[in-house]
TORGU-571473 format. One line per field, with one value per residue (C-alpha): residue number from 1; residue in three letters; z, y, x. Coordinates in pm, 1 decimal, decimal comma. Layout:
<nodes>
num	c(NUM;...) $
residu	c(ala;...) $
pz	c(Z;...) $
py	c(Y;...) $
px	c(X;...) $
</nodes>
This chain:
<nodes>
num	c(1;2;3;4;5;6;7;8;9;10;11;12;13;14;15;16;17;18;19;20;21;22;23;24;25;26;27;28;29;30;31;32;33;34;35;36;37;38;39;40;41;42;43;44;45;46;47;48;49;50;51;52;53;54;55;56;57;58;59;60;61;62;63;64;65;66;67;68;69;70;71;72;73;74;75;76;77;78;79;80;81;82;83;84;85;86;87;88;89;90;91;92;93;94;95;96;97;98;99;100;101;102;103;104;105;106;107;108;109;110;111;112;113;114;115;116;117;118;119;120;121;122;123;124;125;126;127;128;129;130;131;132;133;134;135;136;137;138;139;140;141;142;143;144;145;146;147;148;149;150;151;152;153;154;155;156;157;158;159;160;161;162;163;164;165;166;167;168;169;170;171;172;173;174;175;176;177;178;179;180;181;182;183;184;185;186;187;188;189;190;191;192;193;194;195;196;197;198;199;200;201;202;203;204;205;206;207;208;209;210;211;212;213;214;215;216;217;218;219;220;221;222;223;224;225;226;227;228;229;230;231;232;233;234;235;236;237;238;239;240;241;242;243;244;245;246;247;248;249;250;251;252;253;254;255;256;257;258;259;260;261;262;263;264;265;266;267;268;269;270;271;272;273;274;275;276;277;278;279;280;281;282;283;284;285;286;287;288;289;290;291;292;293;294;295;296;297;298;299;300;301;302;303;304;305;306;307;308;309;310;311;312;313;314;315;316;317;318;319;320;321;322;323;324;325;326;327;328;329;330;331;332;333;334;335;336;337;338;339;340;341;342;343;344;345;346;347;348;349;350;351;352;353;354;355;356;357;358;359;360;361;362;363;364;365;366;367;368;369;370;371;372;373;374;375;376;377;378;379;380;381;382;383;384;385;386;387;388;389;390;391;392;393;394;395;396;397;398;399;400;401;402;403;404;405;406;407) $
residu	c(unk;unk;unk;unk;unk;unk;unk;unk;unk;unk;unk;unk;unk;unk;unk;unk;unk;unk;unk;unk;unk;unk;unk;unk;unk;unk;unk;unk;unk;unk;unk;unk;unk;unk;unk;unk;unk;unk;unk;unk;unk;unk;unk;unk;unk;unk;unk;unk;unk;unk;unk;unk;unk;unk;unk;unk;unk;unk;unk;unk;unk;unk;unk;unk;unk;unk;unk;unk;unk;unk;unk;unk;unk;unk;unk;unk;unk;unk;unk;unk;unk;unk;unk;unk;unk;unk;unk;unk;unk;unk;unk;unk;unk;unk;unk;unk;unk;unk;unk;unk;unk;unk;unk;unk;unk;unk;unk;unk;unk;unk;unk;unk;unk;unk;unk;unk;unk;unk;unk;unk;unk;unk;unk;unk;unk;unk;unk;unk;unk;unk;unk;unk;unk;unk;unk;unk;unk;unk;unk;unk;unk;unk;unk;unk;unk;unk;unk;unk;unk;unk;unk;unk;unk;unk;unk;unk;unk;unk;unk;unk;unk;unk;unk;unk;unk;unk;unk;unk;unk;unk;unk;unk;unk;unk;unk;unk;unk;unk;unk;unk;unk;unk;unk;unk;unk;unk;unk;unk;unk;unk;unk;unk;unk;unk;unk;unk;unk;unk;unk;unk;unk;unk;unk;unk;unk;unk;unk;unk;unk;unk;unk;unk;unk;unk;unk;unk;unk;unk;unk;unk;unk;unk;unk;unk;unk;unk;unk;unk;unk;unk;unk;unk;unk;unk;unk;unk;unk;unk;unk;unk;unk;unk;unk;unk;unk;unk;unk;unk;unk;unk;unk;unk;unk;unk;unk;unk;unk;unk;unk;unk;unk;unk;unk;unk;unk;unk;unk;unk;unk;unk;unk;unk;unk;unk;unk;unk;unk;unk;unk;unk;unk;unk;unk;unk;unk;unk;unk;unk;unk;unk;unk;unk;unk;unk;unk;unk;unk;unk;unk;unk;unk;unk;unk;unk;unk;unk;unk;unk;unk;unk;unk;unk;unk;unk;unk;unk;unk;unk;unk;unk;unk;unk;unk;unk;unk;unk;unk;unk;unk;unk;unk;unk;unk;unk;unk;unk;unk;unk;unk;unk;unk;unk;unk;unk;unk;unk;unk;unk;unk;unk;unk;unk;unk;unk;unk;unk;unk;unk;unk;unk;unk;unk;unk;unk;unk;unk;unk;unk;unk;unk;unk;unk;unk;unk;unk;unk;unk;unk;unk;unk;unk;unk;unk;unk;unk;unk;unk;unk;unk;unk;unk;unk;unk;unk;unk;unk;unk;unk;unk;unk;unk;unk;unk;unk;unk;unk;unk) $
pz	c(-14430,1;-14145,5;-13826,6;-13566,4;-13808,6;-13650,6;-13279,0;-13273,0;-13360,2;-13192,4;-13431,0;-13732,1;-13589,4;-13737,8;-14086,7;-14089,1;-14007,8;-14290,9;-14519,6;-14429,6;-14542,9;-14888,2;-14987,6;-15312,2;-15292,8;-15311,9;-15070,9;-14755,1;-14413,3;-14141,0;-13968,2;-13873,6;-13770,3;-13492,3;-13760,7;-13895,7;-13567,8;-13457,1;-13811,0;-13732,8;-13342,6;-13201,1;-12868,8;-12649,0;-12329,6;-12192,1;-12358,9;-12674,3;-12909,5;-13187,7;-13055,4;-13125,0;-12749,9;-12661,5;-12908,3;-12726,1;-12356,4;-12514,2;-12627,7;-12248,4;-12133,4;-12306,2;-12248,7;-11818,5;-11809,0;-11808,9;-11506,6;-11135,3;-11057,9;-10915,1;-11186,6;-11129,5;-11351,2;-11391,3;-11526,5;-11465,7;-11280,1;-11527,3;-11782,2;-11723,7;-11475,1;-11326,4;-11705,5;-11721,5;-11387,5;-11474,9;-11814,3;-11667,6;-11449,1;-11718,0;-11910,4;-11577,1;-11509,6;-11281,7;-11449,4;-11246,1;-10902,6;-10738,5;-10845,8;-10491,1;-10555,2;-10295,0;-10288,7;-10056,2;-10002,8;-9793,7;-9563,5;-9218,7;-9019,2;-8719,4;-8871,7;-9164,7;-9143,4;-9034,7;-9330,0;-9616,4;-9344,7;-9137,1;-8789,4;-8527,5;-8247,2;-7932,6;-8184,6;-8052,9;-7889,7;-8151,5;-8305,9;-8209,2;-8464,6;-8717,6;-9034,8;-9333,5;-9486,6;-9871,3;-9898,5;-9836,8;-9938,6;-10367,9;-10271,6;-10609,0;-10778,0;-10830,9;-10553,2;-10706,0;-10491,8;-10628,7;-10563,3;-10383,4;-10294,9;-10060,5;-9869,1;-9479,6;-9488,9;-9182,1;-9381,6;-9693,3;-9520,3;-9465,0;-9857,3;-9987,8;-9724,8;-9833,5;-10221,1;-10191,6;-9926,0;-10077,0;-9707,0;-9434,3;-9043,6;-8947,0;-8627,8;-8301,8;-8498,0;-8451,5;-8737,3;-9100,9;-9397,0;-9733,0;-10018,8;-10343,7;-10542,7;-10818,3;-10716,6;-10954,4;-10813,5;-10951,6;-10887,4;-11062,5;-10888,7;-10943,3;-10728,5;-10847,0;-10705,5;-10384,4;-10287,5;-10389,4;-10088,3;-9843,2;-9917,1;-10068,9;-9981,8;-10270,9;-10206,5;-10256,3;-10559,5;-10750,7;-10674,5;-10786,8;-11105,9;-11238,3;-11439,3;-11529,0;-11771,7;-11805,2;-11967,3;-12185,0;-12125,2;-12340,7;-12503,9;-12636,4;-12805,5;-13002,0;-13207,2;-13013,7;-12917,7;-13164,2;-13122,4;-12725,9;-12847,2;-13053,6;-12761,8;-12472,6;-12720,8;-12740,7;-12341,5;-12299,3;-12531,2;-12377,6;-12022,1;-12039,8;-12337,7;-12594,1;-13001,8;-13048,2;-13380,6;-13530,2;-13339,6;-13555,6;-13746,3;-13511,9;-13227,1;-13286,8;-13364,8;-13001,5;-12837,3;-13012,2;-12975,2;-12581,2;-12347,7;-12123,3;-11788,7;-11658,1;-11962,0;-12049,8;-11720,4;-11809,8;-12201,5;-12073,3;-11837,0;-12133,8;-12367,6;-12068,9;-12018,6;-12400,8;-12449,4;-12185,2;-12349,7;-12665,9;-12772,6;-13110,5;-13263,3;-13282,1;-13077,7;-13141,2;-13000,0;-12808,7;-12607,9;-12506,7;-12119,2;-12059,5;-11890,9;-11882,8;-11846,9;-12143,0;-12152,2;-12180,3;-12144,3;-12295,9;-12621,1;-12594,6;-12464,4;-12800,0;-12922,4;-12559,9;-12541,6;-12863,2;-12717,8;-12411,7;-12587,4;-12793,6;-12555,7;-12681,2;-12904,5;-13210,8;-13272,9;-13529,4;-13846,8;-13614,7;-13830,5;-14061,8;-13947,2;-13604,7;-13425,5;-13228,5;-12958,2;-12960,6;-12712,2;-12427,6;-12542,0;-12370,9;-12570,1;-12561,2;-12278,6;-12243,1;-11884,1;-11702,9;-11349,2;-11049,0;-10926,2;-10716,7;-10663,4;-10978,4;-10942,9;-11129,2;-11275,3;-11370,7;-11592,7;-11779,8;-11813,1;-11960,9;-12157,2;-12334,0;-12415,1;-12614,3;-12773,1;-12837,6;-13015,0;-13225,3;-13366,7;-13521,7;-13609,8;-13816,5;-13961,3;-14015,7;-13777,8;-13891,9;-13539,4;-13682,0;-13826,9;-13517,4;-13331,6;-13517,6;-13426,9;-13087,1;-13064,7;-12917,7;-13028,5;-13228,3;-12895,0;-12677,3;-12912,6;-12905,5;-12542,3;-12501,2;-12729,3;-12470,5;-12173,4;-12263,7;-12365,6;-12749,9;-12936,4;-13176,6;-13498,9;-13832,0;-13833,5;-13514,7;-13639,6;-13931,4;-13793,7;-13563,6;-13801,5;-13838,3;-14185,6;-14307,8;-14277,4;-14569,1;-14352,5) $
py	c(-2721,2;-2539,3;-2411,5;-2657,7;-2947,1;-2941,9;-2932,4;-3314,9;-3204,2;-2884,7;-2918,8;-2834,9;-2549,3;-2336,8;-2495,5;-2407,4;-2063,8;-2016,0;-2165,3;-1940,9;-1641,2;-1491,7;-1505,5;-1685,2;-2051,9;-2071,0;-1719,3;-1870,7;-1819,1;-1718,7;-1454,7;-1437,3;-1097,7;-1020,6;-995,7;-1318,2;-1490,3;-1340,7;-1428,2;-1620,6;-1504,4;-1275,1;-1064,2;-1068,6;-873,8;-990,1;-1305,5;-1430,2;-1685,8;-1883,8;-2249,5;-2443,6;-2532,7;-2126,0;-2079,4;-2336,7;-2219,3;-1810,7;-1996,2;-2160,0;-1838,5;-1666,9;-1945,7;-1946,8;-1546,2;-1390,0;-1650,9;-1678,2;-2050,1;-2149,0;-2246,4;-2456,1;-2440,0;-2667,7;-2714,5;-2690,6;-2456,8;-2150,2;-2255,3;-1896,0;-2019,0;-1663,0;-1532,4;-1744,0;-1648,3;-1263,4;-1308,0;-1478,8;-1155,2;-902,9;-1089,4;-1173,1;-987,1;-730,5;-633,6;-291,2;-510,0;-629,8;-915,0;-1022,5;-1316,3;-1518,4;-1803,6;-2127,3;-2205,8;-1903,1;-1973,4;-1997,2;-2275,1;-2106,9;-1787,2;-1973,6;-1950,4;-1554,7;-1518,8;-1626,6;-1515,8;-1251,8;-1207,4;-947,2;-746,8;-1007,8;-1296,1;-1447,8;-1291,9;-988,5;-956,8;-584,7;-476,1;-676,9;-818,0;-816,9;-1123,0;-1222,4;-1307,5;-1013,9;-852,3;-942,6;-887,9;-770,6;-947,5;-1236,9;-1397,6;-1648,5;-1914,1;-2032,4;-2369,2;-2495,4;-2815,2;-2689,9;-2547,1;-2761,8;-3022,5;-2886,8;-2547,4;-2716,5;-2794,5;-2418,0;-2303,5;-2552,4;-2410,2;-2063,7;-2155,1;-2281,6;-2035,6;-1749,1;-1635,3;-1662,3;-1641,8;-1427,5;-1590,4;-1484,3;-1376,6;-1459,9;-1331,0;-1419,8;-1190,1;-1247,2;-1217,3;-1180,8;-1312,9;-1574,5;-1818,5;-1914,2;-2153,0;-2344,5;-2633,1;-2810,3;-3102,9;-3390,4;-3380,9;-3675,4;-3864,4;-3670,6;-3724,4;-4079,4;-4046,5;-3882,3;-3585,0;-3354,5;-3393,2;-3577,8;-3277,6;-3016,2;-3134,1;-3210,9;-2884,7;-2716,8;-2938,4;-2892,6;-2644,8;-2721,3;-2556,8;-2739,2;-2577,6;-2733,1;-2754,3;-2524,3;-2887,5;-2974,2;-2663,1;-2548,5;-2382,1;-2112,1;-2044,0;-1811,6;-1616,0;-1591,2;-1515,8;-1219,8;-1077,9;-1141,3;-952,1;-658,6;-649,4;-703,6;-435,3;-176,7;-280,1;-231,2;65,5;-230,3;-287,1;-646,7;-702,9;-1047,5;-1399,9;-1641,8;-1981,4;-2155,5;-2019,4;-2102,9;-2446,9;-2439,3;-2288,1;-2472,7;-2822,6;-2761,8;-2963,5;-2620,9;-2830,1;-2452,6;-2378,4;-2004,7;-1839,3;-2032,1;-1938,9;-1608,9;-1591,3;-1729,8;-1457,0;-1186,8;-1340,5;-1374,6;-986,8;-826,8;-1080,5;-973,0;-636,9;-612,9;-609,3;-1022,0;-1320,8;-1611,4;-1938,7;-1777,4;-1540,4;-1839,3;-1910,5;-2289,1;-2484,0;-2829,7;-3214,6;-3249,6;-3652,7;-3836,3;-4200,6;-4276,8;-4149,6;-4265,3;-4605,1;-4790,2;-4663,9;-4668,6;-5089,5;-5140,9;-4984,8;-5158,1;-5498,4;-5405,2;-5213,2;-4944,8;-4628,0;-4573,2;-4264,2;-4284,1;-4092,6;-3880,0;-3694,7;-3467,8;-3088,0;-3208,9;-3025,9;-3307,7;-3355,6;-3712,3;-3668,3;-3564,4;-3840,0;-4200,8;-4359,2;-4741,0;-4845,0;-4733,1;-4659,9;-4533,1;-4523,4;-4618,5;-4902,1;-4966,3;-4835,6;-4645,0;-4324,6;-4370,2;-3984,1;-4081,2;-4358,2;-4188,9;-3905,1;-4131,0;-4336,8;-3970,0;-3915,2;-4237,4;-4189,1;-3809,4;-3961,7;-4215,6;-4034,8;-3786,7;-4075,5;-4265,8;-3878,0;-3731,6;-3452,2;-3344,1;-3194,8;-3160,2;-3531,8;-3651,3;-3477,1;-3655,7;-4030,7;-3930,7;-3787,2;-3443,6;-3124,1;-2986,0;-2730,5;-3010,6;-3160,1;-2808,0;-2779,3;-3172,9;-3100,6;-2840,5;-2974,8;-3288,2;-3039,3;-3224,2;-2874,7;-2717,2;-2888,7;-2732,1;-2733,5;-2503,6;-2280,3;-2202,5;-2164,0;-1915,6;-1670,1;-1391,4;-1332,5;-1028,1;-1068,1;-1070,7;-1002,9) $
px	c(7620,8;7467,7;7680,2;7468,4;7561,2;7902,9;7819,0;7974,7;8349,8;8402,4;8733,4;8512,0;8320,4;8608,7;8583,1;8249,7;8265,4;8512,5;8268,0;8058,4;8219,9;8186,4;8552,3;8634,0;8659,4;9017,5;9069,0;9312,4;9122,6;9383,1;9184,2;8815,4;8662,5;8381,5;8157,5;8260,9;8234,5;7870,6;7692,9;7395,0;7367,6;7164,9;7146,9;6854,3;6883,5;7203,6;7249,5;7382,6;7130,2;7284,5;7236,3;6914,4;6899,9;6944,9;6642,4;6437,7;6512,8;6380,7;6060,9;6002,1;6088,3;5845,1;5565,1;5664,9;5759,4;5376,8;5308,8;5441,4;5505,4;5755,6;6067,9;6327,5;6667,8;6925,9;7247,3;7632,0;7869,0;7855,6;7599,9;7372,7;7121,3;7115,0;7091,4;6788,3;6628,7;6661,0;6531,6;6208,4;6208,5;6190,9;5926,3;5754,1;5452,4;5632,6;5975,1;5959,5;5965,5;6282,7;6493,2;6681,7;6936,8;7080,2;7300,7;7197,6;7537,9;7586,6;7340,0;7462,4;7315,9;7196,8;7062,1;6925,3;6561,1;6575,8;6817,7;6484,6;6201,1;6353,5;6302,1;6133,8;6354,3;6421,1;6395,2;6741,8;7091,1;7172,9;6838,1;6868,8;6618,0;6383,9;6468,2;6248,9;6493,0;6498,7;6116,9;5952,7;6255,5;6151,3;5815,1;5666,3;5958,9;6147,8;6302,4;6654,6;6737,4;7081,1;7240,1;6914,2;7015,4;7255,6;6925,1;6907,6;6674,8;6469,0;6443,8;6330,1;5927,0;5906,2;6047,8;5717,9;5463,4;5612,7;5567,2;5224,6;5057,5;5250,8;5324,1;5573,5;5640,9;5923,6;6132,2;6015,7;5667,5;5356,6;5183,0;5256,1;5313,3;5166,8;5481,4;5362,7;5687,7;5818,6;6068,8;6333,8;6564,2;6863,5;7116,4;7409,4;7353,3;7134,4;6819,6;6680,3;6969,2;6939,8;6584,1;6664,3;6962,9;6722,1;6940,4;6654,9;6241,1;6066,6;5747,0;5972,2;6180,0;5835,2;5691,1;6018,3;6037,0;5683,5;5802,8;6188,8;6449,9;6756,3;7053,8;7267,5;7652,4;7874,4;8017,1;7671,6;7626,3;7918,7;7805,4;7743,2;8118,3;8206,7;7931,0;8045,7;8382,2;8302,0;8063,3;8329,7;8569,1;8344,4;8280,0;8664,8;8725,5;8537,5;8665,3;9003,9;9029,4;9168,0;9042,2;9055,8;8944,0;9031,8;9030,3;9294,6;9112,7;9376,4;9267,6;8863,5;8999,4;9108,0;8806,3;8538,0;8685,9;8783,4;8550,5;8505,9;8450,8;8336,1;8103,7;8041,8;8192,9;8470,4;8511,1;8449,5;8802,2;8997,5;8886,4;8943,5;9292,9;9314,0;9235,6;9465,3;9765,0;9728,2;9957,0;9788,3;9447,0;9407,5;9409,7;9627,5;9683,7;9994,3;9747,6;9536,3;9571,7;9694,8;9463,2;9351,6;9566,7;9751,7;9733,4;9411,4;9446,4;9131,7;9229,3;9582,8;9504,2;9516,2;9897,4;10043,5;9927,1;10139,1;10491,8;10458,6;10445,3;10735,7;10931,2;11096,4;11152,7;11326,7;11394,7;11618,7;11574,3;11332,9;11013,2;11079,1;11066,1;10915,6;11240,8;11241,5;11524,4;11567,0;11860,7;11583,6;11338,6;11337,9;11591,6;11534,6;11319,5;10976,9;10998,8;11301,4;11152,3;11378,9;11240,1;10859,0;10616,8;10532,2;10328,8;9983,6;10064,5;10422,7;10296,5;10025,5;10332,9;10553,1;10296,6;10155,5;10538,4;10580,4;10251,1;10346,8;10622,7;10530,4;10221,2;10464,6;10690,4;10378,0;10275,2;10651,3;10611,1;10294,9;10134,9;9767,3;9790,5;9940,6;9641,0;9354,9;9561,7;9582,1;9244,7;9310,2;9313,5;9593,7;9685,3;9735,3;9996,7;10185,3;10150,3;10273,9;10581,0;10690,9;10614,8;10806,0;11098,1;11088,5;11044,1;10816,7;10677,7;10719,7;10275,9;10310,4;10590,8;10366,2;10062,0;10221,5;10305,5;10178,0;9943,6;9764,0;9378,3;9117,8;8865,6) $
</nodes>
């Protein structure tokens, strides 16, 4: 079964790299090298290809690159707009010119205009000297507008006149200035919806959007994440002197099914933090960084409506080999909150506890099977047994030790 088969269950995007190894069928899979990780991928420039959805966005790139209309690319916080903008650069039509990046969010109100424009000596109090500003600053290059919709609506008439003559008017100026640039700009936020609130102007957002690449998150294309892994490794390695060589099939498990709210730059901080923990030449679930809400009340909604209608635990005869404390559980009431009002975070707290519970009561401490009836990962079990202060399953014990690769 191919890799982008499993993009659904990030859970199986381990399995599947272990099937894709040439080990004997019956050969146990604890450890996955770089190697192992990066089959199928492949490195263009800066960034790494394995996904069908990274193959698609080269192919735009290479269809938009030879031309300079203006581009507009969207997608979450840490997705690789910038990646995307500098890659239309270098197969732009001038690759030698500058590439000047600025970020909208930094503009400051009053100095906005001279900021993209520039300004001429006298313009206003402190304009001690003129300004060539961002525009004519990437003239003969590529000019990256980042986070455009934070751009003031009274500058956004000026950014279309700009696109479509090509030129601009420095403040205090009365002569304009022909820029010969491409503008690649990008936004994780919904234009649409803003020109819809009077937020954004409608003739800016469709000249921007004529020609659109929209980037996948990291969730949607899981595939790719051990291919990032194995390439954050290398950088990591390098950085800090280390020689990381083998990522654990637990720890991929973990990775690949995590919803990674802050995509790529995000993975990439948990591999950093993941390579500077580590004082061998693998990483294991104990060097991942904690990060994310353990409970999820969607997913435990079901099995926390049953023990409130029959009120209570029993713990006796506790699951096998789950180490379970029962002393430090709830003993026979589902809730032992003094009194009104109840905090909405206590609740879901205690609710994830009972259901923490009883899924390794109805599995007999098995932490992976009590995963898949809670609908989490296996990690967030783990992390749930200890922040409850119930222990360590005999599953978690054993996954944590320590095996000799076969890679």
């Amino acid at each position: 079964m191919r890799l982008q088969e499993y993009s659904a269950n990030g859970s199986s995007v381990a399995a599947a790299m272990r099937s894709l190894r040439t080990e004997p069928a019956d050969a146990v899979c604890e450890w996955l090298s770089l190697a192992d990780l990066a089959q199928g991928s492949e490195r263009v420039g800066g960034a790494v290809v394995r996904s069908a959805a990274a193959r698609k966005i080269l192919k735009t790139i290479s269809r938009l690159g030879p031309h300079k209309s203006a581009i507009l690319i969207e997608g979450e916080s840490g997705t690789g707009k910038e990646l995307v903008a500098r890659a239309l650069h270098t197969h732009g039509p001038a690759p030698g010119g500058p590439f000047v990046t600025f970020n909208c969010s930094n503009l400051v109100e009053s100095l906005a205009e001279s900021q993209l424009f520039g300004h001429v000596r006298g313009a206003f109090t402190d304009a001690r000297e003129d300004s060539l500003g961002y525009f004519r600053s990437a003239n003969g290059g590529t000019l990256f507008l980042d986070e455009i919709s934070e751009l003031p609506l009274r500058l956004q008439p000026k950014l279309l006149r700009a696109v479509e003559t090509r030129e601009i008017q420095p403040v205090g100026s009365s002569r304009s200035y022909a820029v010969d640039i491409r503008l690649v700009a990008a936004t994780n936020r919904d234009l649409r919806a803003m020109v819809k609130a009077g937020q954004f102007r409608d003739d800016l957002y469709y000249r921007l959007n004529a020609t659109a690449i929209v980037i996948p998150p990291l969730r949607e294309r899981r595939e790719a994440i051990p291919a990032f892994v194995a390439h954050f490794i290398e950088h990591f390695n390098r950085l800090f002197g280390k020689d990381v060589k083998l990522v654990s099939c637990g720890a991929l498990d973990v990775l690949c099914a995590d919803q990674w709210p802050g995509n790529v730059r995000e993975l990439r901080h948990a591999i950093e933090s993941a390579v500077l923990m580590t004082d061998s030449d693998r990483i294991d679930l104990d060097d991942l960084p904690f990060r994310h809400d353990d409970a999820n009340p969607e997913a435990l909604g079901e099995p926390v409506e049953a023990v409130l209608q029959n009120g209570g635990l029993n713990l006796e005869g506790g699951p096998n080999g789950a180490a379970i404390d029962c002393a430090k559980a709830s003993s026979r009431r589902c809730f032992q909150m003094a009194g009104w009002p109840y905090s909405l975070d206590g609740v879901i707290r205690e609710a994830s506890k009972i259901a923490l519970i009883r899924a390794l009561q109805a599995t007999e401490g098995n932490c992976h099977r009590a995963a898949e009836l809670l609908g989490v990962s296996r990690y967030t079990v783990y992390r749930m047994l200890n922040r409850f202060g119930l222990g360590e399953g005999r599953s978690y014990r054993t996954l944590r030790k320590s095996t000799v690769s076969r890679a």
